[in-house]
N, CA and C atoms as a LAMMPS dump frame, in Angstrom:
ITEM: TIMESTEP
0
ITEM: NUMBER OF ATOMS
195
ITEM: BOX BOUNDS ff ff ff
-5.0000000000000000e+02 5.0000000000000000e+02
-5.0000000000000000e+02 5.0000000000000000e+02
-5.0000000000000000e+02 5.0000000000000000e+02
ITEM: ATOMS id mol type element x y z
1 1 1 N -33.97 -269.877 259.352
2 1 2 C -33.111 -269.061 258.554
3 1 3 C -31.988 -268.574 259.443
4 2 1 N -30.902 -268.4 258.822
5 2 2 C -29.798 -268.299 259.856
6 2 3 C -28.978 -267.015 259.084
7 3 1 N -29.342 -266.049 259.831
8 3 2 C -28.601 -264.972 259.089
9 3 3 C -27.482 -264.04 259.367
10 4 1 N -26.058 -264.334 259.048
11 4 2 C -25.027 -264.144 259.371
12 4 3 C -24.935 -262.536 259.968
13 5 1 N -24.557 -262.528 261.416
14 5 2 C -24.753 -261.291 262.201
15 5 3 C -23.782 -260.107 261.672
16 6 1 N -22.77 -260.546 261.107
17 6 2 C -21.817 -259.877 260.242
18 6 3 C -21.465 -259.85 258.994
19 7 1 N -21.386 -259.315 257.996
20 7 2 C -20.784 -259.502 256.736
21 7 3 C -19.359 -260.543 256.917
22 8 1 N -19.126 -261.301 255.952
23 8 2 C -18.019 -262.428 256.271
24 8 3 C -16.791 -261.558 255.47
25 9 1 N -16.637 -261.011 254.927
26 9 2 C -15.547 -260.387 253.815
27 9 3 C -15.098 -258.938 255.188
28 10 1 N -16.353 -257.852 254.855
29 10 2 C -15.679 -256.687 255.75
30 10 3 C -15.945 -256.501 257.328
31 11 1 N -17.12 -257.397 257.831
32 11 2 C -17.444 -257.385 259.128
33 11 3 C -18.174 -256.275 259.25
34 12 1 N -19.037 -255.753 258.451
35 12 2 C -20.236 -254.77 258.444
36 12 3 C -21.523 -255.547 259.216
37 13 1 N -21.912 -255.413 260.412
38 13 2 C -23.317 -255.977 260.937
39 13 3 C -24.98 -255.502 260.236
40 14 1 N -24.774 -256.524 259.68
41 14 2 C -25.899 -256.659 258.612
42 14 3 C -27.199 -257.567 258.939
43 15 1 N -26.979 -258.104 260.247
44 15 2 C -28.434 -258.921 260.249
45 15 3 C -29.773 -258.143 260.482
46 16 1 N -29.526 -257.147 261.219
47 16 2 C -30.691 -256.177 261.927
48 16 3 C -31.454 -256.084 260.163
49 17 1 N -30.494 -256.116 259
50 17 2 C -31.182 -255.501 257.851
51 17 3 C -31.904 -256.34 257.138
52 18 1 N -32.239 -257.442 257.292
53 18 2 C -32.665 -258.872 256.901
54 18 3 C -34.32 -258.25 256.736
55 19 1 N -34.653 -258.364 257.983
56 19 2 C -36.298 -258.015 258.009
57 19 3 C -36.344 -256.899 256.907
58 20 1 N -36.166 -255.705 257.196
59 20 2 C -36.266 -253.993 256.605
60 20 3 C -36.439 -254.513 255.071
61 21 1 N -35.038 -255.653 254.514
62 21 2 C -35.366 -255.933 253.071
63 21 3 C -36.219 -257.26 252.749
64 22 1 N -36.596 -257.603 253.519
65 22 2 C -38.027 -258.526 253.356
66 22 3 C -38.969 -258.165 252.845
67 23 1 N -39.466 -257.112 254.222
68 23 2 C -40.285 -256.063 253.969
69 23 3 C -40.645 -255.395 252.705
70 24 1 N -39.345 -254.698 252.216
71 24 2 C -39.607 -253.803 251.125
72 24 3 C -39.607 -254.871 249.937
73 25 1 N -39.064 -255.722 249.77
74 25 2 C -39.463 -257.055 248.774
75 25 3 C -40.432 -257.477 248.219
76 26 1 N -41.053 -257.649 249.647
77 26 2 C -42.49 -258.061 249.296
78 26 3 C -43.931 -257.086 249.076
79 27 1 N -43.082 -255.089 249.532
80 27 2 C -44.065 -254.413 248.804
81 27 3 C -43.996 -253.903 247.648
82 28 1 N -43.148 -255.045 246.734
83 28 2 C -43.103 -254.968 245.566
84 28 3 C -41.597 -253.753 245.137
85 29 1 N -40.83 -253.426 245.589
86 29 2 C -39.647 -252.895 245.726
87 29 3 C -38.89 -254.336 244.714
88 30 1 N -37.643 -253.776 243.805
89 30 2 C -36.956 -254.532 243.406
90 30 3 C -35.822 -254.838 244.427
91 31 1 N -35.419 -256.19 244.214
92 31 2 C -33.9 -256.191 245.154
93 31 3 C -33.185 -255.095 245.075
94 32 1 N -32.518 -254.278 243.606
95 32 2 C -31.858 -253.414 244.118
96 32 3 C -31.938 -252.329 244.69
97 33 1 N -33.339 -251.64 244.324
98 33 2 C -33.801 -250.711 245.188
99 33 3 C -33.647 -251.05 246.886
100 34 1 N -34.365 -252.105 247.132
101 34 2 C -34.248 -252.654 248.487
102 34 3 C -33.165 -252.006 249.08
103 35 1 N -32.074 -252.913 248.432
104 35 2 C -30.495 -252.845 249.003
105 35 3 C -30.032 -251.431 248.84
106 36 1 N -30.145 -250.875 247.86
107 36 2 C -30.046 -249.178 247.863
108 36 3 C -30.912 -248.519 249.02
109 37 1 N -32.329 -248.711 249.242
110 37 2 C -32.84 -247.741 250.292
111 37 3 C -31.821 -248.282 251.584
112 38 1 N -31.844 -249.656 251.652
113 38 2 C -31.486 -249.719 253.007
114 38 3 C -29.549 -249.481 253.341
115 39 1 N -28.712 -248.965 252.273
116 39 2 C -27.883 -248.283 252.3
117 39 3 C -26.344 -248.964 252.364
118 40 1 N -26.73 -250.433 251.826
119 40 2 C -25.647 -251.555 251.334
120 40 3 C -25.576 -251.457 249.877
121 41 1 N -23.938 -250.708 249.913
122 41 2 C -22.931 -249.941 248.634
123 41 3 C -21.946 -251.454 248.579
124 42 1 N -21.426 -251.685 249.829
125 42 2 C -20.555 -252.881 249.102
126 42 3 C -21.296 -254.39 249.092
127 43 1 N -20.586 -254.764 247.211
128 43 2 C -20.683 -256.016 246.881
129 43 3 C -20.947 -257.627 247.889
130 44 1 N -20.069 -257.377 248.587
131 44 2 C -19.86 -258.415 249.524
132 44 3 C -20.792 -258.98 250.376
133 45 1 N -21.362 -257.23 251.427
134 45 2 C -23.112 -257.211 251.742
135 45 3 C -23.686 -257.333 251.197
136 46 1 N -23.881 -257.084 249.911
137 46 2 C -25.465 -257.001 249.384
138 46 3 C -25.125 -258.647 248.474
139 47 1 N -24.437 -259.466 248.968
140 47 2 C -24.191 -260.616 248.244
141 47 3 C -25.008 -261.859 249.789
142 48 1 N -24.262 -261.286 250.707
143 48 2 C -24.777 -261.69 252.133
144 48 3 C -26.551 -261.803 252.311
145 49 1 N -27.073 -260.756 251.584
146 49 2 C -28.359 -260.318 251.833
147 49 3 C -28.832 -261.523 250.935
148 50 1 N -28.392 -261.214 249.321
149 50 2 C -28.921 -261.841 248.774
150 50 3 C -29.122 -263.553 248.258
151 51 1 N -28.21 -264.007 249.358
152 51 2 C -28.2 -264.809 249.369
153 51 3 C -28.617 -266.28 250.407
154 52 1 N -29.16 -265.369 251.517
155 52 2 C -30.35 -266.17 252.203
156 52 3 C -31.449 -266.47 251.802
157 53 1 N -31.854 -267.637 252.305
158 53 2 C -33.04 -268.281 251.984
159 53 3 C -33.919 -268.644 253.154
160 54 1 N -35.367 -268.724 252.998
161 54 2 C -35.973 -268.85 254.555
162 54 3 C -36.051 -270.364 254.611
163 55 1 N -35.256 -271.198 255.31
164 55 2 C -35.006 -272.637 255.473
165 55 3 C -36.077 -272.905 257.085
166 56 1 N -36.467 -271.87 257.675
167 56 2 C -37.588 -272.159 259.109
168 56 3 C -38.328 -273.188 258.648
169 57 1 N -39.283 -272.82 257.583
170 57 2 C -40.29 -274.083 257.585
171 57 3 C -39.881 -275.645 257.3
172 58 1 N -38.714 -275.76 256.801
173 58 2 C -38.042 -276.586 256.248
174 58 3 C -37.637 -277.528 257.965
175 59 1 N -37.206 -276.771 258.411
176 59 2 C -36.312 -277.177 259.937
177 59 3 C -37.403 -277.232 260.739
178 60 1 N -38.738 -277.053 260.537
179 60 2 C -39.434 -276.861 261.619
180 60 3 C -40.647 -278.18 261.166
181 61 1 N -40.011 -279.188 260.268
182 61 2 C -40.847 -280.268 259.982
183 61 3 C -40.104 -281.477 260.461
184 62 1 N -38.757 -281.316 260.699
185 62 2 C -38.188 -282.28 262.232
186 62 3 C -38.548 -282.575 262.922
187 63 1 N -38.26 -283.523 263.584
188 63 2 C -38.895 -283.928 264.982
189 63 3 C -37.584 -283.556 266.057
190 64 1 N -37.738 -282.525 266.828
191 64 2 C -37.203 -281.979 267.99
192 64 3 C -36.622 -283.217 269.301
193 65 1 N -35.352 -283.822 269.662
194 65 2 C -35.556 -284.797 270.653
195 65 3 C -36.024 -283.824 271.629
């Protein structure tokens, strides 16, 4: 998963927040709550967030030279 260290629109550093809304995701928290506790107001971020996908297992069935 490759998760952009900055917002691409305002340059808000948003990766540290990746995990925090994983987290609350999966304890059953809705996305927008998520993105509300963790305190992404603009569109642009919370478009950043929501729009990763975990591609690791995917990349990690390659064969490495």
């Amino acid at each position: 998963m490759i998760i952009p260290i900055r917002c691409f629109s305002c340059g808000k550093p948003i990766a540290h927040l990746y995990g925090k809304y994983k987290q609350l995701v999966e304890e059953g928290k809705s996305q927008k709550d998520a993105l509300d506790e963790l305190g992404l107001k603009r569109y642009c971020c919370r478009a950043q967030i929501l729009g990763q996908t975990d591609t690791l297992e995917l990349i990690n069935k390659f064969k490495k030279f």
